[in-house]
C-alpha positions as CSV (number, residue, x, y, z in Angstrom):
1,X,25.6,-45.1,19.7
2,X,27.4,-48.0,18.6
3,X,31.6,-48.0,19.3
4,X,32.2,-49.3,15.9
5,X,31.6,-48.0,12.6
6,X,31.3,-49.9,9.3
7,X,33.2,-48.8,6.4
8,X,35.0,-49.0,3.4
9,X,38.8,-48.4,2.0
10,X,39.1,-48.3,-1.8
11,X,41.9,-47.9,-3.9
12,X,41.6,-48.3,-7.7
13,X,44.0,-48.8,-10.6
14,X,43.1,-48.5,-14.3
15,X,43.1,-52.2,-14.7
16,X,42.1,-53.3,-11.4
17,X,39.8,-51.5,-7.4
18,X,40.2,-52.5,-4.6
19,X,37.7,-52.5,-1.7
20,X,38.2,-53.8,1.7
21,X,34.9,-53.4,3.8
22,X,35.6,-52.9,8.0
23,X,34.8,-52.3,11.5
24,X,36.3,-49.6,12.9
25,X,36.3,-48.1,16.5
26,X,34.5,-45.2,16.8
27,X,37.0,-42.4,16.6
28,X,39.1,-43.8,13.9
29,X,40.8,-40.9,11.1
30,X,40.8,-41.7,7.4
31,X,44.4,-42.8,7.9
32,X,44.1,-45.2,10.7
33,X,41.1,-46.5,8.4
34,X,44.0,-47.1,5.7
35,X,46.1,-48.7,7.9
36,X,43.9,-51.4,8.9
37,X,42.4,-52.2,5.8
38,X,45.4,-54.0,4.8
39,X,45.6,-52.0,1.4
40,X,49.6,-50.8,2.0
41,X,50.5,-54.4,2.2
42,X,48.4,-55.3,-1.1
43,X,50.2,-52.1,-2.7
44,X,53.8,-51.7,-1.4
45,X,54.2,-48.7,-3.5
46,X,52.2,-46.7,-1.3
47,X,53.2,-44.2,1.1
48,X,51.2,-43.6,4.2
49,X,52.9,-40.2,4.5
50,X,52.1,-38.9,1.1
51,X,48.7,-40.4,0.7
52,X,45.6,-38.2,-0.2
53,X,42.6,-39.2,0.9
54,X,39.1,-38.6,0.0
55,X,35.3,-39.3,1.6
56,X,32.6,-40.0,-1.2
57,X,35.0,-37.8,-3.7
58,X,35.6,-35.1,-1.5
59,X,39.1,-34.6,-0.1
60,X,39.5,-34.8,3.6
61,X,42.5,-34.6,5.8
62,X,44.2,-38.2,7.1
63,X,43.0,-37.0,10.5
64,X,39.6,-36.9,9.6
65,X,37.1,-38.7,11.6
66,X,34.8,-41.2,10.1
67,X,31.4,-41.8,10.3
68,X,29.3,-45.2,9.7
69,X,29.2,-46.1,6.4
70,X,32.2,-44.0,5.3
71,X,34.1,-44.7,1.8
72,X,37.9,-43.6,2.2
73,X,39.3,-43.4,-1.0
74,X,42.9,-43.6,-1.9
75,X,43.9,-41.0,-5.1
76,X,46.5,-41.3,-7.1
77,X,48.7,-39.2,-8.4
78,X,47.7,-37.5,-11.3
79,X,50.1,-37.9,-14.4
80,X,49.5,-34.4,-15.6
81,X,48.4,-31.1,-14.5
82,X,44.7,-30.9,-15.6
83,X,45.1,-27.2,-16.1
84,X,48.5,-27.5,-18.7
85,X,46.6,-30.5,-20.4
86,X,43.5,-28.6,-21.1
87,X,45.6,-26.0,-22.5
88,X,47.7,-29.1,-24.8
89,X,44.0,-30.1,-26.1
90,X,42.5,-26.3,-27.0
91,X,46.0,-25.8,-28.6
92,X,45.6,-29.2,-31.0
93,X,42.1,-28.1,-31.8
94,X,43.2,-24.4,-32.7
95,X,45.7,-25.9,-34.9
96,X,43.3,-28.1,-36.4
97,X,45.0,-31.7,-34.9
98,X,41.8,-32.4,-32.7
C-alpha cells in the first residue's frame, strides 16, 4: 500500500471551478485535503470552520479519511431553501405566472 494518495480539491463558482490535483499522505481527512490544496488562499472568503464538504457528491464529515483517487468538493451555501423555493414555483404556476 502506497503512503500517499492522489486526489483532487474542487471548488466551483457560477462563472468560474477550481481544481487543484495532490498527493496526500495516507491518512489525510477531507479538511486537511483543503488545507493543502491551497484553495482558502485563492478564495479568502472561505471559512475552514464552516466549510461542507463532499466525496463524489455525497456529503462527508471534514474528518473524513480519503482514499486514492478521492474528489473533495467544496459546497457553497445555498441562496435559498430548496424546500420554500419549490413551494414559490408551485404557487406561481397555480396562479397561472409559470
Amino acid at each position: 500500500m502506497s503512503s500517499y494518495l492522489n486526489i483532487e480539491v474542487v471548488y466551483a463558482l457560477p462563472q468560474r471551478q477550481t481544481l487543484v490535483a495532490l498527493q496526500v499522505a495516507a491518512g489525510c481527512t477531507a479538511q486537511q485535503a483543503v488545507l493543502q490544496s491551497g484553495i482558502l488562499v485563492q478564495y479568502p472568503e472561505l471559512d475552514v470552520k464552516l466549510l461542507k464538504l463532499g466525496i463524489f457528491s455525497r456529503p462527508v464529515a471534514a474528518d473524513t479519511q480519503l482514499r486514492e483517487h478521492d474528489r473533495v468538493e467544496i459546497y457553497r451555501p445555498l441562496l435559498a431553501d430548496p424546500k420554500q423555493a419549490r413551494r414559490r414555483r408551485a404557487a406561481d404556476v397555480k396562479a397561472g405566472r409559470g
